[in-house]
SETINU-118065 format. One line per 10 residues: their letters; for each residue x, y, z of C-alpha. Coordinates in steps of 0.5 Angstrom, whole numbers, plus 500, padded with zeros to 3 digits. Example, Ala and Ser with C-alpha at 12.3 -4.5 7.8 and 13.67 -1.06 7.14 Angstrom:
! residues 2
AS) 525,491,516 ~ 527,498,514 .
END
This chain:
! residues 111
XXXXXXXXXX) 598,200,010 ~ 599,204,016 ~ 594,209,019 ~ 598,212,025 ~ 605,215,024 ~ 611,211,027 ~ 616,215,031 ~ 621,217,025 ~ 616,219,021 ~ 615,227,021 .
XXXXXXXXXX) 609,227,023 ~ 610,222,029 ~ 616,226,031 ~ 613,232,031 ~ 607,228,035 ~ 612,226,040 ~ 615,233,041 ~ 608,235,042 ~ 606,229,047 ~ 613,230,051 .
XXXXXXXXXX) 612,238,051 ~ 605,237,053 ~ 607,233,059 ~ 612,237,061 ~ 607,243,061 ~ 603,239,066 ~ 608,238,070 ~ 610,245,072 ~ 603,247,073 ~ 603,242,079 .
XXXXXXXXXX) 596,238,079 ~ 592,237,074 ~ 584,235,075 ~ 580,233,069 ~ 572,235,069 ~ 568,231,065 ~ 560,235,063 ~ 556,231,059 ~ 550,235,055 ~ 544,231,053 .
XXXXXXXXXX) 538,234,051 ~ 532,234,056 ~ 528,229,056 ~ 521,233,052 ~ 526,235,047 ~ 525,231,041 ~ 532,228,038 ~ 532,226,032 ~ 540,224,032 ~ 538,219,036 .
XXXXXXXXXX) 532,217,032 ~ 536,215,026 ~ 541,212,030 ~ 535,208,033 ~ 533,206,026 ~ 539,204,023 ~ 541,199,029 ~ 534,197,028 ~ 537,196,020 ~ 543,192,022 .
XXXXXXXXXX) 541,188,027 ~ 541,190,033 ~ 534,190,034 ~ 535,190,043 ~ 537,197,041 ~ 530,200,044 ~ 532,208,045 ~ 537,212,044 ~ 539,220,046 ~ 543,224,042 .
XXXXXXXXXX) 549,228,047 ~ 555,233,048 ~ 562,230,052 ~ 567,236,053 ~ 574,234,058 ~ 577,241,061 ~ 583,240,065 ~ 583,244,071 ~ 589,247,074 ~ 589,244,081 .
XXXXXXXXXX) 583,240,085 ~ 576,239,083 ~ 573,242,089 ~ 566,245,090 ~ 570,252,088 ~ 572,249,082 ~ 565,245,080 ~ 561,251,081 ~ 565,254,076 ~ 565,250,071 .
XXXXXXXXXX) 557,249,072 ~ 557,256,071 ~ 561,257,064 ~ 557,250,062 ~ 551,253,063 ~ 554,259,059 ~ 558,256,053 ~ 558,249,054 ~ 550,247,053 ~ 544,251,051 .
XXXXXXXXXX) 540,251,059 ~ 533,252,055 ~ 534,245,051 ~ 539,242,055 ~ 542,239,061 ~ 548,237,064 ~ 552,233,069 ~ 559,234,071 ~ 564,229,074 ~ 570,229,076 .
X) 576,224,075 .
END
């Protein structure tokens, strides 16, 4: 069984029509840098994903699993590079839109 469209399918056609647009997008806009924000809740915050996660490693036998913190990854690509213009930008639209700053921090990084 196959899960992901070949190249002659429909869907793998159209993939691969967005796939090379995409690229070609790109290339005229110039250099395009990635910024990484992850989103974690405070520490005083009480997680219960991460709880449950935690019990279910427990339960399949990945009892060196002591913790785990449930979070948020979002990529944006940037026109241009991540200069300290740019990440305070996208730390100002995290703060507003990304994370919720009352019970969330965040951490940006640039690849």
């Amino acid at each position: 069984m196959r899960l992901t469209p070949d190249e002659h399918s429909p869907a793998g056609l159209l993939s691969r029509t967005l796939r090379d647009r995409q690229a070609r997008s790109k290339e005229r806009q110039g250099k395009v840098t990635k910024i990484i924000v992850d989103v974690m809740l405070k520490r005083e915050i009480h997680d219960p994903q991460g709880e449950a996660i935690s019990r279910a490693c427990q339960r399949l036998g990945y009892g060196d699993v002591v913790g785990v913190r449930q979070g948020k990854r979002f990529e944006l690509e940037l026109r241009g590079e991540a200069d300290d213009s740019a990440l305070t930008r996208i730390g100002a639209l995290a703060g507003e839109l990304l994370a919720n700053p009352v019970i969330e921090e965040f951490v940006l990084r640039a690849e």
